[in-house]
C-alpha atoms as one frame of an Amber mdcrd trajectory, in Angstrom:
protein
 -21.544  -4.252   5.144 -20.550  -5.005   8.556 -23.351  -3.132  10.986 -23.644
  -2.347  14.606 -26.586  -5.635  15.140 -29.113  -5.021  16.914 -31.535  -7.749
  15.870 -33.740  -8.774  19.048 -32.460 -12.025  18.623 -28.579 -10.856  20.044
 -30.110  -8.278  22.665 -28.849  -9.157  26.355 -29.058  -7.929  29.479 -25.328
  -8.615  29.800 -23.535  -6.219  27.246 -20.371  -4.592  28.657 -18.718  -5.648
  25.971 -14.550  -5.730  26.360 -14.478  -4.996  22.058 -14.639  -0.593  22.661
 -16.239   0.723  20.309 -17.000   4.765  20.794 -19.805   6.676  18.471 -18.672
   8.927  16.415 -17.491  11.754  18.318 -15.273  15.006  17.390 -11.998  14.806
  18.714 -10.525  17.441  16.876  -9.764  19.023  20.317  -7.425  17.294  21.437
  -5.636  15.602  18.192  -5.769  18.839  15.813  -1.832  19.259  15.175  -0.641
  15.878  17.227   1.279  12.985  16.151  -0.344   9.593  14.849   1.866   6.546
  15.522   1.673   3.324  13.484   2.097   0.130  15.292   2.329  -2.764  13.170
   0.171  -5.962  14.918   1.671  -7.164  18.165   3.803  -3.498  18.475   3.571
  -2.789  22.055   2.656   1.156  23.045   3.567   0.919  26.722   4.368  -1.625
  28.960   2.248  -2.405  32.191   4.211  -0.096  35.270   5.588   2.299  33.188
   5.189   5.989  33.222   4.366   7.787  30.071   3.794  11.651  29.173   0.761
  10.830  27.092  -2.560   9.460  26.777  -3.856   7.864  23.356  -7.011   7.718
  20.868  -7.474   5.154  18.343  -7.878   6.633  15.172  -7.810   3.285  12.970
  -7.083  -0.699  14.349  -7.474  -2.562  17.297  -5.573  -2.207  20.792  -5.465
  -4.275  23.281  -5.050  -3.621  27.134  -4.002  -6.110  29.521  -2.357  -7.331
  33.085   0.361  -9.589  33.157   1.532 -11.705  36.387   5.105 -12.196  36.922
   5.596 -15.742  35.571   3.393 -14.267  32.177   0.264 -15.434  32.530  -2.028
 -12.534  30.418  -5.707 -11.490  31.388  -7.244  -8.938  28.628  -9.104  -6.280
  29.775 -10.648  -4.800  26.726  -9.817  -4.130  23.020 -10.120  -0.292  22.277
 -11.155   0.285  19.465 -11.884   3.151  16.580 -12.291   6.506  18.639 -11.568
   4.843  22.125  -9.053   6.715  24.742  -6.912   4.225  26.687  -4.006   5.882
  29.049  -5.983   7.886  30.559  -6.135   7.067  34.328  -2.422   7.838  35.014
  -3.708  11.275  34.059  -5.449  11.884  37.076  -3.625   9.950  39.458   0.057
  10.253  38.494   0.532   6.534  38.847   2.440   3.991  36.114   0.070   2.575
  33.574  -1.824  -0.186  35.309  -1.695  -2.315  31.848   0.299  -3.496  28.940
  -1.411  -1.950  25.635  -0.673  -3.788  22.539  -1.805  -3.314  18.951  -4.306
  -6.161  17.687  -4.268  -5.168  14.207  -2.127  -3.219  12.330  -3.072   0.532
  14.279  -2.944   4.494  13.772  -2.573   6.107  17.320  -2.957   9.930  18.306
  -0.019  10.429  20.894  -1.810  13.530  23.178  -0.081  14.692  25.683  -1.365
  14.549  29.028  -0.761  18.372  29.843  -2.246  19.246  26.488  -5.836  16.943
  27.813  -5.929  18.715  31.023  -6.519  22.284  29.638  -8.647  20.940  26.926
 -10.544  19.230  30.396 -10.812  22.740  31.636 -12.371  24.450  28.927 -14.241
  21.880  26.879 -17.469  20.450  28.581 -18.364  17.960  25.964 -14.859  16.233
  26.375 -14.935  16.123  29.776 -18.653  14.730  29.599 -17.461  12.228  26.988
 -14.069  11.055  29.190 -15.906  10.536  31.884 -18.573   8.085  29.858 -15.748
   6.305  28.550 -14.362   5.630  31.851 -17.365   4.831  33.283 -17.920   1.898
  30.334 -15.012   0.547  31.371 -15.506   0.145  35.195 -18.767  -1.469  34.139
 -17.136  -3.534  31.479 -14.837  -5.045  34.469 -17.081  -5.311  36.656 -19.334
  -7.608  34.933 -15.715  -9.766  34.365 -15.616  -9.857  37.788 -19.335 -11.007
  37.894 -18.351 -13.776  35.097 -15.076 -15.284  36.620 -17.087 -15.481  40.351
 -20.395 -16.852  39.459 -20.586 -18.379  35.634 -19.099 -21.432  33.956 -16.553
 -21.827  31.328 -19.565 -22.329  28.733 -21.058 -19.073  29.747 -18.393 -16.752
  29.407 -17.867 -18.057  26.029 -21.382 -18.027  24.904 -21.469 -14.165  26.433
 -18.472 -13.361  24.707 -19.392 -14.546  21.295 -22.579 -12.749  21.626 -20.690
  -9.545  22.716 -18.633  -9.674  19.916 -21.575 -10.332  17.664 -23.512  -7.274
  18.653 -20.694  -5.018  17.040 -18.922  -6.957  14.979 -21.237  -8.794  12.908
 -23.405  -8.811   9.622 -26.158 -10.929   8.705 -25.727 -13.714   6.479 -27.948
 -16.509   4.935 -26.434 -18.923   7.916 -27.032 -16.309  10.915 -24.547 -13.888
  12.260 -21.315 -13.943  10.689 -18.726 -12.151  12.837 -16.659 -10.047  10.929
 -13.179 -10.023  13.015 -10.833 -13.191  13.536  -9.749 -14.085  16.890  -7.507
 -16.545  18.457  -8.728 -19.541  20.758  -5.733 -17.872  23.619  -7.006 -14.380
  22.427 -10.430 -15.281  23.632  -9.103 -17.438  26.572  -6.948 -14.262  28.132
 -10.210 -11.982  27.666 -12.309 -14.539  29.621 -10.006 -15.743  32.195  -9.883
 -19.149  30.556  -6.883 -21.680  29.056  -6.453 -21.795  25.361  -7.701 -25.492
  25.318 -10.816 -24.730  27.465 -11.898 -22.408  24.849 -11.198 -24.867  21.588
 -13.160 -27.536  23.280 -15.906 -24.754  24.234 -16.174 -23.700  20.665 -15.891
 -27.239  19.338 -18.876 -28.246  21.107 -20.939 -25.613  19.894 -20.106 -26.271
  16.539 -20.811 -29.893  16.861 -24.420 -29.023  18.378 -24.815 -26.593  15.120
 -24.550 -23.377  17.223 -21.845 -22.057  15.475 -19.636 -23.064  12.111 -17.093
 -21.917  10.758 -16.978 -20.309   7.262 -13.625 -19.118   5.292 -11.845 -18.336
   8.319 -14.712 -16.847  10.242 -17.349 -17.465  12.989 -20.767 -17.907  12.136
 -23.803 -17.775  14.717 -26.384 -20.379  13.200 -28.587 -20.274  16.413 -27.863
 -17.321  19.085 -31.410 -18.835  20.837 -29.243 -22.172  21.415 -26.382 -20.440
  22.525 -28.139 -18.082  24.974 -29.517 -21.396  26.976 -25.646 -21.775  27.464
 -26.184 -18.780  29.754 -26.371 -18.793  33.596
């Protein structure tokens, strides 16, 4: 069973984690009556700069949110994840949507329209209590990415992420921590800021020093201790 870990061995100081998860929470506000969307993986929602009439809840899958510069170059910003809202700032400031949001995994998506989440704003405490939390995780989430790309190493970022990752995604196993999501080397490396090839050499070297392994297609944490000293 996969669990949320919180083994004192993975606790750090540094977990504004860009995987979104959101407790369980009643949205039944908002999406009672409205449309769910499947996205197949790699189906784009919206496009960075582009107005839309909507903001959206994950109700199953992955989705990721990211910047793009104009010669392509991608830096993630977070993965939202089951029961996250993304969309939501153009709702208060009437601007295009700042990022590209793309399904990571085949994804259900609650379409709400933005007129609809005002008046349930107006006359629903709780959700207003739990929007603003949300969007207060993620202006914490990037700024501790701006805190990683401006004062730690290539090492760090990766040892941070994979124990990011490993405090929700994870389950314990005779080895250590198995994480229970794949990832690609360029997924990680456009989350942290990093090339593709700067992460495989990252994550090669930790397996070599018998931090990590991989099992069946997976990532397995044999020592977190050893990869915390990895840490700034």
């Amino acid at each position: 069973m996969i669990m949320e870990a919180n083994s004192s061995s993975l606790e750090h100081p540094v977990n504004y984690s860009p995987w979104l998860k959101i407790d369980d929470y009643n949205w039944e506000t908002l999406t009672q009556g409205k449309k769910v969307i499947i996205y197949k993986k790699n189906d784009v929602i919206y496009h960075q700069q582009t107005y839309t009439d909507f903001l959206y809840l994950v109700k199953s899958g992955r989705v990721r949110l990211s910047i793009y510069s104009k010669d392509g170059r991608e830096k993630s910003l977070f993965i939202a994840d089951k029961n996250c809202l993304f969309g939501e700032l153009s709702v208060f400031d009437n601007l295009p949507n700042h990022a590209t949001a793309m399904a990571v995994t085949d994804s259900e998506v609650y379409h709400i329209p933005k007129t609809v989440f005002i008046e349930c704003l107006k006359v629903d405490h709780d959700l207003s209590l739990k929007t603003i939390e949300i969007m207060a995780r993620k202006n914490r989430l990037l700024a501790s990415q701006i805190e990683d790309l401006s004062f730690n190493d290539a090492y760090s970022r990766v040892a941070i992420a994979l124990i990011k990752l490993a405090m929700s995604y994870s389950s314990d196993c005779p080895d250590g921590n198995k994480l229970e999501i794949k990832f690609t080397h360029q997924e990680m490396a456009n989350l942290l800021g990093l090339s593709r090839v700067s992460v495989s050499k990252i994550m090669s070297d930790f397996i070599r020093l018998s931090i990590l392994e991989k099992k069946d297609g997976y990532i397995v944490l044999k020592d977190v201790h050893k990869l915390k000293d990895w840490i700034e």
